[in-house]
VEXMIDO-400425 format. One record per residue (C-alpha): chain; x, y, z; residue in one letter. Coordinates in Angstrom, 3 decimals, always signed. Layout:
BEGIN
+------+----------+----------+----------+------+
: unit :     east :    north :       up : code :
+------+----------+----------+----------+------+
:    A :        X :        Y :        Z :    a :
...
+------+----------+----------+----------+------+
This chain:
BEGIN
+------+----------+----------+----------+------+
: unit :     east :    north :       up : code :
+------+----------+----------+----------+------+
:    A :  -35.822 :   -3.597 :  +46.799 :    x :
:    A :  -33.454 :   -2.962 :  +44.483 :    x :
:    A :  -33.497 :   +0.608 :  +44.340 :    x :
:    A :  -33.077 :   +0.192 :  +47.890 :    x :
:    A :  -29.639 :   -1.467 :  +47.601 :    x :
:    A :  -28.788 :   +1.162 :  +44.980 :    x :
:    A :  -29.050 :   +4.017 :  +47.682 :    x :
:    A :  -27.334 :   +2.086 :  +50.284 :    x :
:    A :  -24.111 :   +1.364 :  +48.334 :    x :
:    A :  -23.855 :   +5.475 :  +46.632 :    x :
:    A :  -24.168 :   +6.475 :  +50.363 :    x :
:    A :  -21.457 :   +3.500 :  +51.146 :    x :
:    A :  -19.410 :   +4.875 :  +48.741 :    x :
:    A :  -19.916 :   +8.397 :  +49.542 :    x :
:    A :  -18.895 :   +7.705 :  +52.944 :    x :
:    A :  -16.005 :   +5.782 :  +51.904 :    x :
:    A :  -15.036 :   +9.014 :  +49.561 :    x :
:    A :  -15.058 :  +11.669 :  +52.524 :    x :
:    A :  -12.883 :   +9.674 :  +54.739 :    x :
:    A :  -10.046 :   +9.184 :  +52.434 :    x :
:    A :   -9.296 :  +12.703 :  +52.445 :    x :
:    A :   -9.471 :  +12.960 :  +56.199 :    x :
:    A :   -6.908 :  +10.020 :  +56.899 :    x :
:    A :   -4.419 :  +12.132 :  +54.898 :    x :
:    A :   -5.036 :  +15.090 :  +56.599 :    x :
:    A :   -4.046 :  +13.675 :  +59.861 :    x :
:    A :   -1.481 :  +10.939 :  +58.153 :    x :
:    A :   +0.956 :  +11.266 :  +61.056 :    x :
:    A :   +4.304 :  +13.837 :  +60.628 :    x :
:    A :   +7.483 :  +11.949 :  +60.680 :    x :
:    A :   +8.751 :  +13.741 :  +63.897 :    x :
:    A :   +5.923 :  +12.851 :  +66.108 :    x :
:    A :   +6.927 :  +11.604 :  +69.675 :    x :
:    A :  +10.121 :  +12.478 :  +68.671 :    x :
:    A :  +12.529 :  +15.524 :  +70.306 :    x :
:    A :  +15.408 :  +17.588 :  +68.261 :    x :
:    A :  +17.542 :  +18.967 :  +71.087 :    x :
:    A :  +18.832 :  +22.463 :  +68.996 :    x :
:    A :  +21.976 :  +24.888 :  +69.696 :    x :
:    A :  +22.253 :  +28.249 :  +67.758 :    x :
:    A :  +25.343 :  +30.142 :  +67.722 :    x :
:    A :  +26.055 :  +33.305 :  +70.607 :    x :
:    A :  +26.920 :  +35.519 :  +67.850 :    x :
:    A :  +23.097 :  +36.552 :  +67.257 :    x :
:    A :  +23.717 :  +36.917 :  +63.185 :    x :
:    A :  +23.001 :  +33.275 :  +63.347 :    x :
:    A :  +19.922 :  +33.377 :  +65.658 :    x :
:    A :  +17.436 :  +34.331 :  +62.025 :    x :
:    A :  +19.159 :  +31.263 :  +60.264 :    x :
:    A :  +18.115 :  +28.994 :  +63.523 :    x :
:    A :  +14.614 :  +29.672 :  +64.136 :    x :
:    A :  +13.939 :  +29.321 :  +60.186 :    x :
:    A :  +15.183 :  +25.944 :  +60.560 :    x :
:    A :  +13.117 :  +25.345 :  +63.945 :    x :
:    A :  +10.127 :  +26.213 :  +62.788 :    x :
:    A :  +10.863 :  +23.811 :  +59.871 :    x :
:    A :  +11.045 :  +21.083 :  +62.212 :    x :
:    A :   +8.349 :  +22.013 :  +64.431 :    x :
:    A :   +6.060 :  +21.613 :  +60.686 :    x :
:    A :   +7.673 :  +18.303 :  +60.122 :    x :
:    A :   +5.958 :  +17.336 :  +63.880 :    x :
:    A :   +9.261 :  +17.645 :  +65.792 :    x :
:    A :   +9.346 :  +18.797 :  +69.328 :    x :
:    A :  +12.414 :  +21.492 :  +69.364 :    x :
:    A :  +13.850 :  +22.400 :  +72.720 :    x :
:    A :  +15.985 :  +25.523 :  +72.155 :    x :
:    A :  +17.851 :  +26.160 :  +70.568 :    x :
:    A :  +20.475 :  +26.316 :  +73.461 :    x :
:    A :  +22.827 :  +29.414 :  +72.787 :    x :
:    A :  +26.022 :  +28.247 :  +72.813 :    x :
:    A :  +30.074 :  +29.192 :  +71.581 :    x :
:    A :  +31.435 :  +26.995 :  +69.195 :    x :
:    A :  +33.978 :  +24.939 :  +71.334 :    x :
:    A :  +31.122 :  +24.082 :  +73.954 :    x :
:    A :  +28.752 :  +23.611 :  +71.149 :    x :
:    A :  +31.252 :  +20.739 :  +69.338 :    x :
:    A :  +31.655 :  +19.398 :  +72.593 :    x :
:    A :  +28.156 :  +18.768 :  +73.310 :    x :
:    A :  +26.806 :  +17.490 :  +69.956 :    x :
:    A :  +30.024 :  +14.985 :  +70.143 :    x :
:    A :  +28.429 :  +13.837 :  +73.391 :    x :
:    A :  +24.873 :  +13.853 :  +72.508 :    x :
:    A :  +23.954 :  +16.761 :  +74.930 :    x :
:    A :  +22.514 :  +18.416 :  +71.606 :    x :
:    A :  +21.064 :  +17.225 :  +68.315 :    x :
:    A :  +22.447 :  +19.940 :  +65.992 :    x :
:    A :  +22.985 :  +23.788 :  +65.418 :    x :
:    A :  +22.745 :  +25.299 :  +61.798 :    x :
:    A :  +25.906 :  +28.005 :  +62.317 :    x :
:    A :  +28.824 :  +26.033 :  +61.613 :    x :
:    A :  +31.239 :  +27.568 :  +59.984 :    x :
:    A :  +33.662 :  +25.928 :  +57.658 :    x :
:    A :  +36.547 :  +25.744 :  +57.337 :    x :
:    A :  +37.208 :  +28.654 :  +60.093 :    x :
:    A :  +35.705 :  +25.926 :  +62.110 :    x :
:    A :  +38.044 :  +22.995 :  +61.273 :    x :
:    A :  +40.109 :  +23.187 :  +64.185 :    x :
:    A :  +37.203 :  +22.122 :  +66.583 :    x :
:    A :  +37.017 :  +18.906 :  +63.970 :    x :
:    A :  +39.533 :  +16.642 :  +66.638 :    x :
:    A :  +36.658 :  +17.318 :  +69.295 :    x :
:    A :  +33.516 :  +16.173 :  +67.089 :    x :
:    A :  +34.913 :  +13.726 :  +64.046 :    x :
:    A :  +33.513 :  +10.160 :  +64.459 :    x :
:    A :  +30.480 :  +11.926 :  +66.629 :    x :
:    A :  +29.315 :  +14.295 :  +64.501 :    x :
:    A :  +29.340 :  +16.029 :  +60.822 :    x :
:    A :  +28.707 :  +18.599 :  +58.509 :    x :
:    A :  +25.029 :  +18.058 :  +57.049 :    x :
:    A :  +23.807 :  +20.527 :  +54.064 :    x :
:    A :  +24.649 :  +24.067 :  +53.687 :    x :
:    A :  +22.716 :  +27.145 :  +54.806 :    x :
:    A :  +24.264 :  +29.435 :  +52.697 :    x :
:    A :  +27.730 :  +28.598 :  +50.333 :    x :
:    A :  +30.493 :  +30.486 :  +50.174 :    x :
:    A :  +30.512 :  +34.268 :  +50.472 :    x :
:    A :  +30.806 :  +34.880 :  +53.689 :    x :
:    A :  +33.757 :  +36.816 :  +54.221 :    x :
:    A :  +35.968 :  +37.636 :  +57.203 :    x :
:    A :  +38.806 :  +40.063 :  +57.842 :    x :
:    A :  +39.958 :  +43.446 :  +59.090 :    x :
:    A :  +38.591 :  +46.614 :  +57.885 :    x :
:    A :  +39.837 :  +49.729 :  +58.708 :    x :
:    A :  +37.789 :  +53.608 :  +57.983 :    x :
:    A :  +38.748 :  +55.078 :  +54.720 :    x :
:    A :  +39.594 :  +58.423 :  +56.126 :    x :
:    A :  +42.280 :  +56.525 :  +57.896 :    x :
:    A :  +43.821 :  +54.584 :  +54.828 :    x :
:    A :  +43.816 :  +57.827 :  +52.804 :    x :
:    A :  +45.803 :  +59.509 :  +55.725 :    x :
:    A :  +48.197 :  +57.093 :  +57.093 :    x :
:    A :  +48.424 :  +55.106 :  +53.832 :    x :
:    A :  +47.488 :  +51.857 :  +55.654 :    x :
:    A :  +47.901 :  +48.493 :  +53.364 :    x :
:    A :  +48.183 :  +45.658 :  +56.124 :    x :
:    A :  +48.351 :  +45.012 :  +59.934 :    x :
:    A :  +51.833 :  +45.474 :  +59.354 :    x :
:    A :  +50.955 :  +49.234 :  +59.128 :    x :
:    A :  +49.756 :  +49.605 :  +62.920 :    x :
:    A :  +53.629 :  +48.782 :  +64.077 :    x :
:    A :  +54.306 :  +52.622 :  +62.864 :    x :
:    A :  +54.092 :  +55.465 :  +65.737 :    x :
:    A :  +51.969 :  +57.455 :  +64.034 :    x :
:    A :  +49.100 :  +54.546 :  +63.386 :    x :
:    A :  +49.572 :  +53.393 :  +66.633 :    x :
:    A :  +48.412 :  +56.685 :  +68.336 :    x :
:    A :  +45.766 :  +57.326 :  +65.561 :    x :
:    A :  +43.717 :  +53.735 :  +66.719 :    x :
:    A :  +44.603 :  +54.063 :  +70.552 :    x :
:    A :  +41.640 :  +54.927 :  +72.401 :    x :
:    A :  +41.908 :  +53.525 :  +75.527 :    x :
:    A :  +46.033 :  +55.075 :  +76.404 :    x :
:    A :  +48.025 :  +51.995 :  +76.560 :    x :
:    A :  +50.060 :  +53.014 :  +73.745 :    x :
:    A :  +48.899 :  +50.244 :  +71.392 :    x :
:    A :  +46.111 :  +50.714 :  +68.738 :    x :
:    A :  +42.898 :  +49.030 :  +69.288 :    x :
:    A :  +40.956 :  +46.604 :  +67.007 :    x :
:    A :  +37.474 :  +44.839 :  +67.781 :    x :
:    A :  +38.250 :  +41.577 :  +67.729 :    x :
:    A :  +36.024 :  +38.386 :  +68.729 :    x :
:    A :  +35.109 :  +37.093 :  +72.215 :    x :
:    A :  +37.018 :  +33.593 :  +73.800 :    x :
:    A :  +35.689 :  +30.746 :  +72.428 :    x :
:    A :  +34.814 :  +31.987 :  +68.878 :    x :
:    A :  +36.819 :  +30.413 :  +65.794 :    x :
:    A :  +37.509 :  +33.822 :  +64.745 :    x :
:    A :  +39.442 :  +34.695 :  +68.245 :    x :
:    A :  +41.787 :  +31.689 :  +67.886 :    x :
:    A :  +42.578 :  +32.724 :  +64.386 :    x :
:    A :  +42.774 :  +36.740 :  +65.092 :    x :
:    A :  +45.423 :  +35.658 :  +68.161 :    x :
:    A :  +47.110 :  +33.057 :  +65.864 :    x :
:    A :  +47.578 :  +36.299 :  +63.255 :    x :
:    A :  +48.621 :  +38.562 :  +66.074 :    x :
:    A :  +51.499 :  +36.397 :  +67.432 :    x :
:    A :  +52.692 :  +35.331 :  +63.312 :    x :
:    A :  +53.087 :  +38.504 :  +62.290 :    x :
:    A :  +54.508 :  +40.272 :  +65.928 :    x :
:    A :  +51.979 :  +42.548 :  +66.642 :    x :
:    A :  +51.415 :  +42.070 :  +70.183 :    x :
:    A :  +53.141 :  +45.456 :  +71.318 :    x :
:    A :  +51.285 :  +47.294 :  +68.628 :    x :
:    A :  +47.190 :  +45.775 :  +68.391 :    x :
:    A :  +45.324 :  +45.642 :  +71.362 :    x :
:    A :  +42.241 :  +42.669 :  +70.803 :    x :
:    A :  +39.400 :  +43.973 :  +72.223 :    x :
:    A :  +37.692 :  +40.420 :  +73.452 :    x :
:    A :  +34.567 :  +41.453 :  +75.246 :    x :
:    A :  +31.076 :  +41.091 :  +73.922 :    x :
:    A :  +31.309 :  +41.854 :  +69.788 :    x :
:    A :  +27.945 :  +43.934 :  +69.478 :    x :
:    A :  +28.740 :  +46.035 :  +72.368 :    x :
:    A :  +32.120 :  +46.580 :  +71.246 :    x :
:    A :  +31.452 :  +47.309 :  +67.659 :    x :
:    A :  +28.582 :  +49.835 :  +68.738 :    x :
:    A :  +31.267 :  +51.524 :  +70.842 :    x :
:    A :  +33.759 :  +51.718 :  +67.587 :    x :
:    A :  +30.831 :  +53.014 :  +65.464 :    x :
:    A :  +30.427 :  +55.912 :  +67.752 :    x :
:    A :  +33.667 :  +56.738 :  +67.754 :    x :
:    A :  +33.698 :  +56.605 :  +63.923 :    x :
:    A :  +30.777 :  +59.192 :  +64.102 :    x :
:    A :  +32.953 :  +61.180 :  +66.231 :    x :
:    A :  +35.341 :  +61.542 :  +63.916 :    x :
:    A :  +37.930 :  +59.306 :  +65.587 :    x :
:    A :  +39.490 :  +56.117 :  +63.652 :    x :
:    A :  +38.958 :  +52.533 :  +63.988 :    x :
:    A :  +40.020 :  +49.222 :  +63.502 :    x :
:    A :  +37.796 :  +46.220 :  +63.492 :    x :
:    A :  +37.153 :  +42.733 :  +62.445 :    x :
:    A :  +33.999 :  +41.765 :  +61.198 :    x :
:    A :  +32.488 :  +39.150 :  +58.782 :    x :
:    A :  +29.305 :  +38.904 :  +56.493 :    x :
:    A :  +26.625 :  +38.933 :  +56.829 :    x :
:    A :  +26.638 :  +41.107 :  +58.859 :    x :
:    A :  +24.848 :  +43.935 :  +60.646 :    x :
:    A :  +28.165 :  +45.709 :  +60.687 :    x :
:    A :  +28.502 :  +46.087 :  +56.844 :    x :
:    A :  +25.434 :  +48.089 :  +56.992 :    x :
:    A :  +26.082 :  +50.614 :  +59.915 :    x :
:    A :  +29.693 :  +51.026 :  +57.929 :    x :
:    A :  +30.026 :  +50.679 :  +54.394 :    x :
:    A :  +32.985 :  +48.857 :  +52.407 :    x :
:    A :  +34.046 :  +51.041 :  +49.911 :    x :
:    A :  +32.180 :  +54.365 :  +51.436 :    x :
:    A :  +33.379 :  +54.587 :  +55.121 :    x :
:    A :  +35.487 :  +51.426 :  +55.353 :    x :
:    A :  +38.217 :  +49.395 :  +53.307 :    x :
:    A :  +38.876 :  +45.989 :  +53.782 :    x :
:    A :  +43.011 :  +45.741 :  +54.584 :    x :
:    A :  +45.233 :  +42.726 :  +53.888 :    x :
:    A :  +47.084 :  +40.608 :  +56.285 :    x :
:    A :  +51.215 :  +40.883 :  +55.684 :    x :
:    A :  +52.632 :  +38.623 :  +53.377 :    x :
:    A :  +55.129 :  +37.340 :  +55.625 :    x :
:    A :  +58.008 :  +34.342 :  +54.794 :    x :
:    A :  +57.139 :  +31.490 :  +56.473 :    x :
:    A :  +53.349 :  +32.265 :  +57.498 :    x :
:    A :  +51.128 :  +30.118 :  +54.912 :    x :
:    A :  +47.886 :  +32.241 :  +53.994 :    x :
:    A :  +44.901 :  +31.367 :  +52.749 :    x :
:    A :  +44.165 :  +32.055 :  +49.180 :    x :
:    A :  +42.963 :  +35.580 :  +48.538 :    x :
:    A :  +39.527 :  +37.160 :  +47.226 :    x :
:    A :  +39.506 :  +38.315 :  +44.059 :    x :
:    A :  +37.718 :  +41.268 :  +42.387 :    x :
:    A :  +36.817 :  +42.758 :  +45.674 :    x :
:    A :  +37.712 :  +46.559 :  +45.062 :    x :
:    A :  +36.354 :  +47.413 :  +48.566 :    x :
:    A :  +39.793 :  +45.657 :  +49.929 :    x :
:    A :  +42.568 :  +48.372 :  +49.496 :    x :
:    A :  +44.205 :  +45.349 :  +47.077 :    x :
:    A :  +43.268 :  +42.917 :  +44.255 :    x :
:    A :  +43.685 :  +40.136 :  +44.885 :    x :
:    A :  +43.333 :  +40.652 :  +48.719 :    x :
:    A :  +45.141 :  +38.440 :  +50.933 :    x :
:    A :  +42.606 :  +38.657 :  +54.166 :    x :
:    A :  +44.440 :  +36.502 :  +56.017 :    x :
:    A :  +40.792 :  +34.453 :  +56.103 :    x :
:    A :  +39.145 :  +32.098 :  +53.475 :    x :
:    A :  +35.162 :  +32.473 :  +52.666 :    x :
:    A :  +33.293 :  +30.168 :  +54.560 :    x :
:    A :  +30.200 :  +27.963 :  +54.085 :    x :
:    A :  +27.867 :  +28.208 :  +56.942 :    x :
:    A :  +26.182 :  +24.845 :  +57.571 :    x :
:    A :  +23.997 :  +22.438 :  +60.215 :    x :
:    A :  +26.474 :  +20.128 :  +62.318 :    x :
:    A :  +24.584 :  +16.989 :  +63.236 :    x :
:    A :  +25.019 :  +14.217 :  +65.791 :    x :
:    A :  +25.303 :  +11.135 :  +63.711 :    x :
:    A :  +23.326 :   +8.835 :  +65.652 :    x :
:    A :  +20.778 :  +11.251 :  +65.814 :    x :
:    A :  +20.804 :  +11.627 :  +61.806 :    x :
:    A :  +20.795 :   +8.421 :  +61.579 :    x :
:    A :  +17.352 :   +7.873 :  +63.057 :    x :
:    A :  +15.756 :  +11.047 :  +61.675 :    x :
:    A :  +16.037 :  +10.613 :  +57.873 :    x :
:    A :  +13.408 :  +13.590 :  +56.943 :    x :
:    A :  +15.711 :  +15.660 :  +59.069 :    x :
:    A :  +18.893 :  +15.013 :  +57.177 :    x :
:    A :  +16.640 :  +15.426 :  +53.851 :    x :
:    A :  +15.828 :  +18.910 :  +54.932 :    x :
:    A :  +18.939 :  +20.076 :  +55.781 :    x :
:    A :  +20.311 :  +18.852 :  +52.496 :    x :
:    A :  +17.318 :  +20.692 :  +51.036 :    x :
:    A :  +17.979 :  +24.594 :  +52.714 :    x :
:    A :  +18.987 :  +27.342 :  +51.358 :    x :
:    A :  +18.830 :  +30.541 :  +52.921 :    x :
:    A :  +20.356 :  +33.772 :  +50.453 :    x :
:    A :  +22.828 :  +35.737 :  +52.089 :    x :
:    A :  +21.225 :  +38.815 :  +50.936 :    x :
:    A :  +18.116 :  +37.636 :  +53.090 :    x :
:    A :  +20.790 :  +37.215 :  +56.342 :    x :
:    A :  +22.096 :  +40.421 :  +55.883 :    x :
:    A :  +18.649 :  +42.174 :  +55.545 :    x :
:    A :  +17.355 :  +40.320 :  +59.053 :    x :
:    A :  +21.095 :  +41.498 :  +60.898 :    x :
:    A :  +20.281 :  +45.097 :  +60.098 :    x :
:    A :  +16.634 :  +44.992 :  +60.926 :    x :
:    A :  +17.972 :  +43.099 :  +64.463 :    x :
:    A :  +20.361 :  +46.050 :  +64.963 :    x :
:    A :  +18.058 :  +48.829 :  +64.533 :    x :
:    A :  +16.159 :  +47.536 :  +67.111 :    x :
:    A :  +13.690 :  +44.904 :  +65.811 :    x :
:    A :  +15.017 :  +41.842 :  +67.460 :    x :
:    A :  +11.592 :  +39.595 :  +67.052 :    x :
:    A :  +13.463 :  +36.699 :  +65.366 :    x :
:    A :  +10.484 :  +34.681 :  +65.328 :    x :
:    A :   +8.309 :  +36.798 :  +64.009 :    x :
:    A :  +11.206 :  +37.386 :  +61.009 :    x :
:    A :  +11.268 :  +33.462 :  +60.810 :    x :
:    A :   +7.750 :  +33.094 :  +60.262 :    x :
:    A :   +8.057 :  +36.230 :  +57.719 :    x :
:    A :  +10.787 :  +34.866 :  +55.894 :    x :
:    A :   +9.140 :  +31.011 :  +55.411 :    x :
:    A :   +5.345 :  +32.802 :  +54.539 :    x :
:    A :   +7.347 :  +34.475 :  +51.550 :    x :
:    A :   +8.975 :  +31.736 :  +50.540 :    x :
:    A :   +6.255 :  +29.266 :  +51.269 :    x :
:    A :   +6.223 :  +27.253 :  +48.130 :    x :
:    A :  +10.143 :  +26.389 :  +48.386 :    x :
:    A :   +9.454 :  +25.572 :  +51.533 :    x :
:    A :   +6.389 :  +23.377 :  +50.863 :    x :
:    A :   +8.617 :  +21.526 :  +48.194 :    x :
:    A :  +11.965 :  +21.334 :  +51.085 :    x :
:    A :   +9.301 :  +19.460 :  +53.717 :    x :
:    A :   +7.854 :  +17.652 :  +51.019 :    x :
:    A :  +11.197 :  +16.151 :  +50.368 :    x :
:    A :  +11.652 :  +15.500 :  +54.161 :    x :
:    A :   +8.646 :  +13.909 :  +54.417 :    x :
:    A :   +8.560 :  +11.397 :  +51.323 :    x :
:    A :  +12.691 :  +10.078 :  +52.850 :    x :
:    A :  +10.838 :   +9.388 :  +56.463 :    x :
:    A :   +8.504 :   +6.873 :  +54.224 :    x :
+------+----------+----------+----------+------+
């Protein structure tokens, strides 16, 4: 009888034992039932960045529609209103001047990657050894002018960035400061397609101006230093510039006034949303994506290999125990 008992409670226990183990496999995700409504960027160097952090979410149990490609002035608008969650390709502070729309509504949560991402003009080194070009100021001579004119209308053309991007507001903002509207011609149509078309003019031997920011795919078709120089903006009475990089000897100056300040690139959150999605705002506090990594995605897109997911899912499986310890953080602030 009582060896009996005996048997009965070890196989008790032994039950007892192998369910433990199974409740905590299945212990519920703190996004379950629950829907993250995601915007990336429509400059597609941000497009690696978002689906790193989606498929974050989607292991934290999250439903993720999206992300919703969008430019930043409808994007601010929309997370202000609660039409989407979030995007992770802010940039600040180019992106300050959409703050009026979003403040109160919305914020900057985390960082994807701080500082070092720089912006400004570059210009091809054959150029700047020929014409002895320093600034923009440089492209109101005759002789530049006609050097960068590729389309005939007498003024020389630069790449710029499409409506709606921060960088167009402050590339149009820099073109009516220092009066170069009868000498640069912004190019405003889609940015790959128009830097593609400078590129092959730059194989062709012909010059070219262009504005571009890192990372970048662009940095990698064209070299600072080897086939391209960064050039300054003019230093201009009056016209308040942002402070200047130092120690950058591919700029034809040190310090180099770029007429741009490095950015941070970061998630911008709806705050009632954050509010009720604690592991959420843990992970984005928690991310860190090297720039180098960004950079070695945008050329991999360019040449051809545009699977972003498939890079995602690279990018976390070689960085899986980071990871582990970012959605183990999420998961211990949802409780």
């Amino acid at each position: 009888m009582n060896n009996n008992l005996t048997k009965l409670t070890a196989a008790l226990m032994l039950g007892a034992a192998s369910i433990v183990p199974a409740t905590a496999a299945f212990a519920q995700e703190p996004g379950d039932g629950k829907t993250i409504k995601m915007a990336q960027a429509d400059w597609d160097t941000g497009w690696f960045q978002a689906e790193i952090y989606k498929q974050m979410f989607e292991d934290l149990g999250y439903s993720v529609t999206g992300p919703m490609t969008l430019g930043a002035s409808a994007f601010y608008q929309a997370v202000s209103q609660g039409d989407v969650d979030l995007w992770v390709n802010g940039w600040f502070p180019l992106h300050e001047t959409y703050k009026p729309t979003f403040e109160g509504k919305a914020k900057v949560d985390g960082a994807v990657a701080k500082g070092g991402a720089l912006q400004g003009y570059l210009v091809d080194k054959a150029a700047i050894e020929e014409f002895d070009i320093k600034t923009l100021d440089d492209f109101k001579r005759p002789e530049v002018k006609e050097a960068f004119d590729r389309n005939g209308d007498g003024k020389a053309d630069l790449v710029a960035c499409p409506p709606g991007w921060g960088c167009e507001l402050t590339i149009s903002k820099h073109m009516e400061e220092f009066d170069l509207g009868d000498d640069i011609n912004p190019i405003k149509a889609g940015y790959s397609a128009s830097m593609a078309d400078a590129i092959a003019a730059y194989q062709n031997g012909e010059h070219i101006l262009f504005y571009t920011w890192t990372p970048n795919w662009t940095v990698d078709q064209l070299s600072p230093g080897k086939d391209v120089m960064w050039i300054e903006v003019p230093q201009k009475e009056g016209v308040e510039l942002p402070a200047p990089a130092k120690g950058l000897d591919t700029c034809v100056a040190d310090p180099c006034y770029m007429g741009f300040v490095a950015n941070d690139i970061v998630p911008v959150v709806n705050d009632d949303f954050i509010a009720d999605n604690p592991a959420v705002d843990a992970l984005l506090n928690e991310v860190s994506i090297p720039l180098a990594d960004i950079f070695a995605q945008n050329s991999k897109m360019n040449n051809g290999d545009d699977d972003v997911q498939a890079q995602a899912t690279e990018w976390i499986k070689n960085n899986q125990d980071m990871v582990d310890g970012w959605l183990e953080k999420a998961r211990e602030a949802a409780g």
